[in-house]
N, C-alpha and C positions, 0 to 999 in steps of 0.2 A: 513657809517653812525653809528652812535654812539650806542650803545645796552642800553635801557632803564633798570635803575636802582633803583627796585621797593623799598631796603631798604636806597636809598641813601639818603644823608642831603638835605635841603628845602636850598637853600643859596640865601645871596641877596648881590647887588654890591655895598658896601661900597665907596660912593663917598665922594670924601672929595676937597680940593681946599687949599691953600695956609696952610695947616696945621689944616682944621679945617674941621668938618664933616658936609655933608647938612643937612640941617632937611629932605630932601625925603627920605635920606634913614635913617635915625633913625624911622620914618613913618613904612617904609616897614618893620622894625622889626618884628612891630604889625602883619601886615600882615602873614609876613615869620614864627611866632610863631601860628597863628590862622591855618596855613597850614599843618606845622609839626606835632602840636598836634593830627589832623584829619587824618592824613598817619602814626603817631607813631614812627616818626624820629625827628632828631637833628635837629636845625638850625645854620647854618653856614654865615661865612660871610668873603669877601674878599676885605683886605686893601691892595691897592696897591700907593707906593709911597715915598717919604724923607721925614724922621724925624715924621713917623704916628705910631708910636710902642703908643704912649701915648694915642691916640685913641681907641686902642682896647677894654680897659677896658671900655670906654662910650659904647660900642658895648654890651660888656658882661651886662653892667647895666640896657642894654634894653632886654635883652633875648634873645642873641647869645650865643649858648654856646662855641662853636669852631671857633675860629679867626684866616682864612690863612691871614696870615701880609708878604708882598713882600717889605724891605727895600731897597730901593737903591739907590744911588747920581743920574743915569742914568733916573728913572723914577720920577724924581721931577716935570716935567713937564708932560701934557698928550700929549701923541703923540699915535695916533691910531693901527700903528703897532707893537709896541712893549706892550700898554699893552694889546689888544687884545693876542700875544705871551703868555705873561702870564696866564691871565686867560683859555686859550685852552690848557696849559699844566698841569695847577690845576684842572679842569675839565677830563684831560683826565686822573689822577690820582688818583682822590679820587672819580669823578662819580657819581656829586651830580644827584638827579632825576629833581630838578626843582631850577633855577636859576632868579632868580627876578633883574630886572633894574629899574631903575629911569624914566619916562618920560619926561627926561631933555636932553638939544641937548647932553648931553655927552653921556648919555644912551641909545638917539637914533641912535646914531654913533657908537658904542659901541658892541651894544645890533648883529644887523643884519649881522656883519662882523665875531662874534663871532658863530651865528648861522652858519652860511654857512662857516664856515673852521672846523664844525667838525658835520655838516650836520644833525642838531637837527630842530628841528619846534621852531618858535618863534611864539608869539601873543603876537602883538602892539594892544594896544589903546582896550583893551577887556573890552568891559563897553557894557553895554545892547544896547543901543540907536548904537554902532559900529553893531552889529551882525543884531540887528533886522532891520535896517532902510535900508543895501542892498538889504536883502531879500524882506524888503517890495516894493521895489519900480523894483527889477527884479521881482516878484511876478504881478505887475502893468504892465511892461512892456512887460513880455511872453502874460500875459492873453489876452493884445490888440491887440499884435501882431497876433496871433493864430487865433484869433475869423475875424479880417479882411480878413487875410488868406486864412480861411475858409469860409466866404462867397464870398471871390472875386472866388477861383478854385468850387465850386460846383452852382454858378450861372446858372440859367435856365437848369438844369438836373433836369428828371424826379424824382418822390420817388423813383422807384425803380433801376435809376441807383446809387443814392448817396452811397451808401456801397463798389458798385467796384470803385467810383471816389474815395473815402475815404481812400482804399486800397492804390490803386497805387497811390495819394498825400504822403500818409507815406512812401511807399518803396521808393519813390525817393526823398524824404525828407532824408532817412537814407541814400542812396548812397551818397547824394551831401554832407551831413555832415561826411562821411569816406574820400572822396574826399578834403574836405578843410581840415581834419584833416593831410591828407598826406602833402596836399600842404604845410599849417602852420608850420610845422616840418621843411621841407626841410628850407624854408624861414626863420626860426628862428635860424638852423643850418648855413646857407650860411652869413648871415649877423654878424653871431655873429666873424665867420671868417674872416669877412669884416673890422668888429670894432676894432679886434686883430690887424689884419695888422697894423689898423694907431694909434692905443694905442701906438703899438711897434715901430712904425716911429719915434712916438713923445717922445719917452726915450730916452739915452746914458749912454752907462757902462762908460763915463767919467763925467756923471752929476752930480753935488754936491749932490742935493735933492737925487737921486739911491744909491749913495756913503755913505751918513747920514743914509739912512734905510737899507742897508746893513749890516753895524757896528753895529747899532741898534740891528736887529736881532741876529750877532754873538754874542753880549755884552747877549742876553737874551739866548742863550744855541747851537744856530743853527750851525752847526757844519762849514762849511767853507763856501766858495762865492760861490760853485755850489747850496750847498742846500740854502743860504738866496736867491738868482734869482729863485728857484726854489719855493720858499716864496711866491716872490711879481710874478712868472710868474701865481701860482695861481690864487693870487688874480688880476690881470690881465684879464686872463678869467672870473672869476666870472663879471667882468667889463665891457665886452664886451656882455656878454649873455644879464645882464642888459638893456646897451642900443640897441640891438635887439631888448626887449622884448618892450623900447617905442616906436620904430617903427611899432613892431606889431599894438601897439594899438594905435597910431595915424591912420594908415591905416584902420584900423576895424572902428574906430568912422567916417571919411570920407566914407567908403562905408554903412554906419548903415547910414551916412545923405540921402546918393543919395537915395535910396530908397524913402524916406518920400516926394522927388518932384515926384516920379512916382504914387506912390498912388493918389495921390491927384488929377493922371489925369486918374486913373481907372475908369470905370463907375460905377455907381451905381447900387449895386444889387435890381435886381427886385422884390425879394421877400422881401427887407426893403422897398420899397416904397408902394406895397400893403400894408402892416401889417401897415405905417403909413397912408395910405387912410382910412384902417379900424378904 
């Protein structure tokens, strides 16, 4: 994982398209300068691409002061592996502290690939209403959850057993959830293995498409064909954990449904229909 770099530059990803630069990230200038000013560092910014040297300077007129410029006939076009390549090798040199994307499908392609091959934290879509509005509704969701819970296991016990019923619903509430935890590991380890296997069925070291991103990678520094396979076997993996990870949670949302036809044939605690007689 990457060691955070408390005096590094604020940088933001210079997106550009047919020779011209987006307005998002001239945008994020604003930003990337309201940032650095507050941490007492540079703002940085990286052009990658053919014929973008004449861009830099609209860069510098918005308040970049440092412009990594990657020229090349090879990166004229976007292709995710190679400039992904790039930018993790400018990163893993100069070690900005915080890197800004575009909210654009390029940046959102862009953005999570680069996270995870040099194993930093990313945050998508951090706008109040993203942050609060999970919580609100997991906040909604435990509380209801809990409290039915809880009236269905302490139904018709006396007062004075409810403290030991109380007890032992938590301790075995904590067991079953070290238990699923164990379980969910194994299941997220096995499948991801699973996924590998037919990731890798579905390649050939004679495939054109393996072939292109190979060269790709050498053309960007990668020393020969063991280490570019050794590139894409990465990102490979990281592919695979992926779609594990939606099987987990298809599985979770289907056993989170079953439940909600059982409840509904649990009886009704006695102690809510007194208090509604009263």
């Amino acid at each position: 994982m990457i060691e955070p770099n408390r005096k590094g530059e604020v940088w933001i990803y210079a997106e550009q398209e047919d020779e011209h630069l987006s307005d998002t990230s001239v945008e994020m200038c604003s930003k990337a300068r309201e940032l650095a000013d507050g941490l007492g560092v540079a703002v940085g910014a990286v052009l990658v691409g053919w014929n973008v040297r004449e861009l830099s300077y609209r860069l510098i007129a918005h308040g970049v002061e440092h412009v990594y410029c990657v020229n090349d006939t090879r990166l004229e076009y976007y292709r995710t592996l190679p400039y992904a390549r790039v930018l993790c090798q400018l990163i893993a040199k100069y070690k900005p502290q915080i890197v800004l994307y575009g909210a654009t499908p390029l940046g959102r392609d862009l953005a999570p690939r680069i996270a995870s091959e040099m194993r930093a934290g990313l945050t998508a879509d951090a706008s109040f209403a993203a942050f609060v509005l999970p919580q609100l509704v997991m906040g909604i969701g435990m509380g209801t959850f809990f409290v039915a819970m809880i009236s269905i296991l302490l139904d018709g016990l006396p007062p004075e057993r409810v403290p030991s019923a109380s007890g032992v619903s938590n301790f075995l509430r904590i067991i079953a959830g070290a238990f699923a935890t164990s379980i969910t590991t194994t299941f997220w380890d096995r499948h991801e293995a699973l996924h590998q296997t037919r990731l890798a069925e579905s390649s050939s070291a004679y495939s054109p498409n393996l072939q292109d991103a190979i060269n790709g990678l050498q053309a960007l520094g990668v020393g020969n064909d063991h280490a570019a396979v050794g590139v894409l076997s990465q990102g490979l993996v990281h592919q695979a954990y992926l779609l594990s990870s939606l099987d987990y949670f298809w599985i979770s949302g289907w056993l989170t449904v079953a439940p909600l036809l059982l409840v509904w044939r649990a009886r009704r605690p006695r102690g809510a229909a007194v208090a509604a007689a009263e």
